[in-house]
N, C-alpha and C positions, 0 to 999 in steps of 0.2 A: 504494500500500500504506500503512493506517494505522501499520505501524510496521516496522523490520527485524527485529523479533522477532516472533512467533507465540505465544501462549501459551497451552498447554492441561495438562493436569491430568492424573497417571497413576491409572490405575482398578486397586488393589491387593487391593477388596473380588469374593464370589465372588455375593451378592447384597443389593442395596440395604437391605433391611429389614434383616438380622442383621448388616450390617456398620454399621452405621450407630449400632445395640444395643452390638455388642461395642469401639465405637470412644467410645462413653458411658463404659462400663464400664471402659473401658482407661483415660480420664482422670480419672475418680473414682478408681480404684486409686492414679494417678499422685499424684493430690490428695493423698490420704488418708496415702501414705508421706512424701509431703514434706512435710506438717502436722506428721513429727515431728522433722523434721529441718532445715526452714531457717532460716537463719541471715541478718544483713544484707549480711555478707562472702559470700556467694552471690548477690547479688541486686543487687548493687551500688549508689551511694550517690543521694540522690536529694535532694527539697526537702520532704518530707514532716515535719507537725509534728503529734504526737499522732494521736490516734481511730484509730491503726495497726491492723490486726488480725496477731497469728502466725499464725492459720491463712489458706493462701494461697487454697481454697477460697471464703472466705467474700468476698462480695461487697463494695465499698467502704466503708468508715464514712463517712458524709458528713460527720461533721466532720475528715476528713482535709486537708489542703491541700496541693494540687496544681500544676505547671503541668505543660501537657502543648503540645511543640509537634508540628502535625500539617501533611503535608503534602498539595497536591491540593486544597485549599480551592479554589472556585471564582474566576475573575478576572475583574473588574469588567464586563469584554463578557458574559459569561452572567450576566447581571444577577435573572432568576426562580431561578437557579441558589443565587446566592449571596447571595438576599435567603434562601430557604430553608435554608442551613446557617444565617444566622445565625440565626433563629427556634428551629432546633434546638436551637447551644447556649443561648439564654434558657430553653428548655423546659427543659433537662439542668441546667442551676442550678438551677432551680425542687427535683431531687432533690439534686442536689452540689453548693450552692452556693460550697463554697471551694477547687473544680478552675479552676484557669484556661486555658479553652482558646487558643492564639496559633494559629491558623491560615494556612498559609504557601502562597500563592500559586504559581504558575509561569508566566511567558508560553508562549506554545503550549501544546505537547506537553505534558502532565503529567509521566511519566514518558520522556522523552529517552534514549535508551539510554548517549551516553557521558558526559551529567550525571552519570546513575543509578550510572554503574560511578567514576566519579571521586569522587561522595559515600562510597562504599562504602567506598574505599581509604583516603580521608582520616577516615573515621568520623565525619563530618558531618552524618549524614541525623538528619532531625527524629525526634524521642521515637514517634515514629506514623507509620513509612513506608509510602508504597503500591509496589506490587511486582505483577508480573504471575504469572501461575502457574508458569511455569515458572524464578523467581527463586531458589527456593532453595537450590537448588545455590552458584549465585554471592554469594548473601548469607551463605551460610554458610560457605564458602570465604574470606570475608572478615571473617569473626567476629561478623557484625552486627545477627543477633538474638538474643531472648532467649526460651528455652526459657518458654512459656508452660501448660504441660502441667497442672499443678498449679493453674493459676487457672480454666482455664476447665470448667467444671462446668455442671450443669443449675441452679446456684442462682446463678450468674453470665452466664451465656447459657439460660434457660427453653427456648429453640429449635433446642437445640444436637439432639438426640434428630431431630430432623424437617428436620436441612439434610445434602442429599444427600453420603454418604461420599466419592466420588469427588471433589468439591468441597473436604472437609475433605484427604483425602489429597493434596491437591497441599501443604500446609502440611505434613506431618508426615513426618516421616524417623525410622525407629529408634527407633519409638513414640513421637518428641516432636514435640508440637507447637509449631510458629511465629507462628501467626497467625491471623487471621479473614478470611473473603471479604467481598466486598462482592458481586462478580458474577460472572456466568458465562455463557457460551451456550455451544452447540451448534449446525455446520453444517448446513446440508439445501438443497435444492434452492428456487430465490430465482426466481419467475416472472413476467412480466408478461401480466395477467388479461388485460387487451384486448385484445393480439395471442393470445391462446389461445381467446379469444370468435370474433374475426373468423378465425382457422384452426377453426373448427367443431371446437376443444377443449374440455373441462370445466377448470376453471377449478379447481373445488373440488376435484380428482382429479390432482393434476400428476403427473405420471412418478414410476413405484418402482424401473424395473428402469433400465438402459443401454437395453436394446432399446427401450423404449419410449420412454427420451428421445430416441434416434436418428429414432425414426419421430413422433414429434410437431414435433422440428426441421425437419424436411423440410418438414412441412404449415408451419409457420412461412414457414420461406423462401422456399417456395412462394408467399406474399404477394407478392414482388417487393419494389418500392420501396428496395432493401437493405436488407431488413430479415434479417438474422441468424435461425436458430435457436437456436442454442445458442450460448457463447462461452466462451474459456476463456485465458487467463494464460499466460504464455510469457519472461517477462522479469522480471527484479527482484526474484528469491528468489520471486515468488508463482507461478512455473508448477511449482517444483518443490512450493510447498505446497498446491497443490490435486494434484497429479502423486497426494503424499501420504495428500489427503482423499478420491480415489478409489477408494485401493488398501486403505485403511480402512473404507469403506464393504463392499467385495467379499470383508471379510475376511483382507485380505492385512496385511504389514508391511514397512518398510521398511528396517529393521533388524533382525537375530536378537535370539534372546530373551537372548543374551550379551553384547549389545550392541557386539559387534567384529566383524561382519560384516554387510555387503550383503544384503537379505532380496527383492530384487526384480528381479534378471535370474530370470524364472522365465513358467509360461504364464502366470500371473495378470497380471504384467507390459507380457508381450506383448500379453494380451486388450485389455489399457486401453490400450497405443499403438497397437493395430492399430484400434481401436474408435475414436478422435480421427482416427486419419490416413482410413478411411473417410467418416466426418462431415466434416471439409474438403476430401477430394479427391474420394469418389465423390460423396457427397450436394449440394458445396457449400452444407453449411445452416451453415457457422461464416462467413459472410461473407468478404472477403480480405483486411481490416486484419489483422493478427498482430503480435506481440513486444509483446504488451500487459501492464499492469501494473495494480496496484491504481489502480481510481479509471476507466480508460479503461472497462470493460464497466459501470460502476455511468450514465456518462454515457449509455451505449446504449441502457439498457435503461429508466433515464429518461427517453427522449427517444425513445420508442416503436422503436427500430432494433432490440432483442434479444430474444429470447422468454422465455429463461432462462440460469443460472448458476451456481454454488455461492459461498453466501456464509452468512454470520450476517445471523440478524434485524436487527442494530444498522446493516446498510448500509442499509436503506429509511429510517432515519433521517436518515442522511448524506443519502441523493437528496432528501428532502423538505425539508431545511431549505439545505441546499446548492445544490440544482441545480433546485428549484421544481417537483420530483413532487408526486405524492398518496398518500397512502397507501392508497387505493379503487382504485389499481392494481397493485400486490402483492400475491402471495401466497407459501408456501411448503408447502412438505411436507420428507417427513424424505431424508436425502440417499440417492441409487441402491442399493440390494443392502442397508441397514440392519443391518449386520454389527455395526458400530462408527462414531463421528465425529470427526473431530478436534475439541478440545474447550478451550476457552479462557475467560480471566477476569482478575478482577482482586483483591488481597487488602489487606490492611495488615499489619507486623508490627511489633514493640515494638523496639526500640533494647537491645542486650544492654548491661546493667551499669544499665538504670532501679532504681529501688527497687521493693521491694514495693507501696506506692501507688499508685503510677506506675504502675505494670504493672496496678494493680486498676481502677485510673480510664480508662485506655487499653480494656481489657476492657467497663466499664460505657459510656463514649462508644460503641465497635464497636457492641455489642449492644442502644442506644438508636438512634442512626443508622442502622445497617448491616442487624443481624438481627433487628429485632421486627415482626411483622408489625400494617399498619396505624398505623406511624410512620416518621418517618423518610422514609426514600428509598423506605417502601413506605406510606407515605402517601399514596394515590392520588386522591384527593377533592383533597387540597392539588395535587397537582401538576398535579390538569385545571385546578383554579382560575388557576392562574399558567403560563398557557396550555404547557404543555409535553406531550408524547405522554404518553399511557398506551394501551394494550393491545399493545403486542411483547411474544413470548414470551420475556423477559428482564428484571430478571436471572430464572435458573427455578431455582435450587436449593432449592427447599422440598421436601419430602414430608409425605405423612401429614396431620394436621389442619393444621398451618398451610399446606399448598400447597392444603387445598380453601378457606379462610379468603383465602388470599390472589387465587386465580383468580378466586373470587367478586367480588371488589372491584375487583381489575382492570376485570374484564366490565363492573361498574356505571357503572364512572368513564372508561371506555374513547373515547379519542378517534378512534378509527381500528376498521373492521371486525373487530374481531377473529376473525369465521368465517372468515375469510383465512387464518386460520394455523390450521384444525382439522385441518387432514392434520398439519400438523408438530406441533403439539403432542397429540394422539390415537395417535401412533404413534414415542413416544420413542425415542432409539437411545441407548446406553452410548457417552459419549466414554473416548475415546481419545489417551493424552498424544505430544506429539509424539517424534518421535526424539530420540535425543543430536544435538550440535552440527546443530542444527536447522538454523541457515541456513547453512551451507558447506555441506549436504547439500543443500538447497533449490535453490542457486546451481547447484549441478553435474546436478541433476535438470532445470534451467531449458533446458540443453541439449536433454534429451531431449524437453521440450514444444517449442521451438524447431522443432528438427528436425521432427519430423512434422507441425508445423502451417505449415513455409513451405518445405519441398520435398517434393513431389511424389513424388521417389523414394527416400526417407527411407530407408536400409537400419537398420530396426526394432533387429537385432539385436546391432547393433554400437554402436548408440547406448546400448542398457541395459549392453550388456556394456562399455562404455569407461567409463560411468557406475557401473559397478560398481567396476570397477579406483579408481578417483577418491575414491568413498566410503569405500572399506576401507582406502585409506592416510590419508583424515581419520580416521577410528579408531583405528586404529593410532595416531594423536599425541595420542589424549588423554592 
C-alpha cells in the first residue's frame, strides 16, 4: 500500500456544471465582503514590503517581496523531476520576481503520515503545505491553515470556473476555502490487455458489471500457468478499502449518512462477499496466494500472473518504472456497477497566520505550477521531453474548455497508448469521499476480505455482522 491513509474527496455538489458556477460565485461573494473588511491582525504577520494590495481578491503586485517556503519539492533521485520545478520557478520570477521561493525537500515518502501529524502539532509545516484530500479535518483541528476564501477568484486562479467541484470541495468546509489541488484520480477496473487477448477477451471492452468480471476471470484462469483472474486485497487496511471501492461502485455505503452507524451488514453486503467467496472457491479464478497487500497484485499482474484488479491509473506507473512493465499492456475502464468511486488526491494549503502577500504569492505559484493548463505540471511537451509518462488519465480535474484544451495535449505528447484508457475515461463515475476514520474501519473490514478469501466455509454472515458491531463502537469514539 502506497500509504496508511486513503485519500478521496466528498462530492457535496448535486451536478458538476452548477456546482462548480455556484462555488465561483460563493468565492467572489467571499472576496468581495472581505475587500471591506480585512485587516493585517486577521491575516497575520509576514515579510512582505510595499506593492501590498487591501483588496484580497486582486492578484499579487509583483513588486511585493516575498519568501514563500514550500514543501514536496522534488529530491535529487527524481532528477527530470526537479530539474522541472526549478525551470518553473525561473519562469514565475520572470512575473514575480521578488517572491523567493525555498523549496523543501523530503526523503521518501512526501507526505509520511506521523511526520505530517507531528508538523501539525508543533506548527512547523512550511508557508505551502501538501496535504492529501482527506486532510482537512486534521489540519484544521490543528489550527493550521489559513482561510483562503477571499483570494482565490477567477482573476487569481482564470481556471478556477472549469476545475471539477468535487475536487474543490475536499478543500472547503462551511463555505471556506483551504486550499488548491494539485491532483486527483479516480478508481476503475486496472486490466492486463495480453492475458484478455490470449483469453479471446476484448481488451478495449473490460468488465462493467461483477457478473461479467466473474465470467471473464474464469476464461482468464482458465489459461492455467497460475495465472489468476481477478485479484483482490485482504491485509493491511487495503482489503477493507477496496471491501469499500466495491460497495461504492454498486451504490452502497459504508457508513450512514449520520455518520455513526454501520451502513453494510445489509444484501448489498452480502452480494459482494458472496460474489468474492464464489470467485475463489467455486471458480478458483482468484489464484491461492491471499492476505495480500498493496504492491503484491501490482507484481502479478506485471508479470503476466493476473488479469485484472481495482486500482488508480497512477499504479501502471508504479509497475512501469518499478517493476519493468509496459504500459502497451494496461488498460482500464471505469470500476463495476459505476454508481460512484472512491476518489482521491493531493492539494496544498497556506500556513494560517501568513500575510496577505504570502497568501497572494502562495495562490499565484499554485495556479502557475499547479492549475494552468499547458504549464506547469500540465506542461506536456516538456514533460515527454524529459522522458517522463504523459497520457494517464491523471491528474483529470478539468472541465469545460480547459479539460478539452488539456486532453488534446495530453493525446499529442502522449507516451503511452492512450486508447487504453477510452473505457475509463469515456464513461466517468462521480467519486466518492471515503468514510470517517477511514483506516480503523479498513482494518476491521480487512477481516471480512480475509475470511472469504482463505476459508472455504467463511460463515458470510457473521463476518459482516461482527464487522459491524466493531465499526459502530469506532464511531461511537469519535
Amino acid at each position: 500500500m502506497r500509504s496508511a491513509r486513503f485519500r478521496r474527496s466528498r462530492s457535496t455538489c448535486r451536478t458538476r456544471r452548477t456546482s462548480a458556477a455556484a462555488l465561483l460565485t460563493a468565492l467572489a461573494l467571499t472576496a468581495s465582503l472581505a475587500a471591506c473588511g480585512t485587516s493585517s491582525s486577521d491575516n497575520g504577520g509576514g515579510d512582505s514590503e510595499g506593492g501590498g494590495s487591501s483588496d484580497p481578491s486582486a492578484p499579487l503586485d509583483p513588486k511585493a517581496k516575498v519568501t514563500l517556503t514550500i514543501d514536496c519539492m522534488p529530491p535529487p533521485a527524481k532528477a527530470a523531476e526537479l530539474k522541472e520545478w526549478n525551470e518553473d520557478v525561473r519562469t514565475f520570477n520572470k512575473t514575480y520576481p521578488n517572491v523567493r521561493i525555498e523549496g523543501k525537500s523530503t526523503p521518501g515518502q512526501c507526505l509520511e503520515p506521523p511526520r505530517f501529524t507531528a508538523m501539525l502539532k508543533a506548527k512547523s509545516q512550511p508557508d505551502v503545505f501538501y496535504t492529501y484530500f482527506t486532510d482537512l479535518e486534521q489540519v484544521l483541528d490543528n489550527d493550521g491553515a489559513a482561510d483562503i476564501s477571499a483570494y482565490v477568484t477567477d482573476r487569481t486562479v482564470p481556471a478556477l470556473g472549469d476545475i471539477d467541484p468535487d475536487v474543490m470541495s475536499s478543500l472547503t468546509k462551511e463555505g471556506k476555502l483551504y486550499g488548491l489541488p494539485t491532483s486527483n484520480y479516480t478508481m476503475g477496473l486496472l486490466i492486463n490487455r495480453s492475458l484478455f487477448e490470449q483469453a479471446g477477451l476484448d481488451p478495449d471492452n473490460p468488465p462493467r458489471t461483477w457478473a461479467e468480471v466473474r465470467t471473464a476471470a474464469k476464461a482468464i484462469a482458465g489459461l492455467g500457468k497460475g495465472i489468476a483472474g481477478f485479484g483482490e486485497y485482504s491485509a493491511g487496511n487495503t482489503g477493507g478499502w477496496h471491501f469499500t471501492a466495491t460497495t461504492y461502485g454498486l451504490g452502497g455505503d459504508i457508513v450512514d449518512a449520520s455518520g455513526t452507524k454501520a451502513a453494510f451488514n445489509n444484501e448489498l453486503g452480502r452480494q459482494i462477499a458472496r460474489n468474492l467467496h464464489a470467485m475463489r472457491w467455486d471458480d478458483d479464478s482468484m489464484g491461492q496466494t491471499q492476505l495480500l497487500k498493496w504492491g503484491d497484485l501490482q507484481k502479478q499482474i506485471a508479470s503476466d500472473k493476473l488479469g485484472m484488479f481495482l486500482a488508480a491509473p497512477d499504479d501502471i506507473t508504479y509497475m512501469v518504472q518499478q517493476l519493468g512493465a509496459k504500459y502497451e499492456n494496461f488498460g482500464m475502464g471505469p470500476i463495476p456497477g459505476e454508481k460512484s468511486t472512491l476518489f482521491g488526491g493531493n492539494n496544498y494549503m497556506i500556513k494560517k497566520g501568513s500575510s496577505p502577500d504570502k497568501i497572494k504569492a502562495a495562490i499565484a505559484w499554485l495556479n502557475f505550477k499547479n492549475l494552468t493548463v499547458g504549464k506547469g505540471q500540465f506542461a506536456w511537451s516538456r514533460t515527454k521531453a524529459d522522458g517522463l509518462p504523459v497520457g494517464l488519465p491523471q491528474p483529470n480535474f478539468w472541465l469545460n474548455e480547459s479539460k478539452t484544451k488539456d486532453d488534446a495535449q495530453r493525446a499529442q505528447h502522449a507516451t503511452m497508448p492512450v486508447a487504453n484508457f477510452k473505457a475509463f475515461m469515456d464513461n466517468p463515475v462521480k467519486g466518492k469521499a471515503e468514510p470517517p476514520k477511514a483506516q480503523e474501519i479498513y482494518k476491521v473490514l480487512d477481516n471480512v476480505m480475509s475470511g472469504i478469501l482463505t476459508n472455504k466455509d467463511a460463515d458470510i454472515d457473521k463476518l459482516l455482522s461482527t464487522a459491524e458491531q466493531q465499526v459502530n463502537q469506532i464511531l461511537a469514539n469519535q
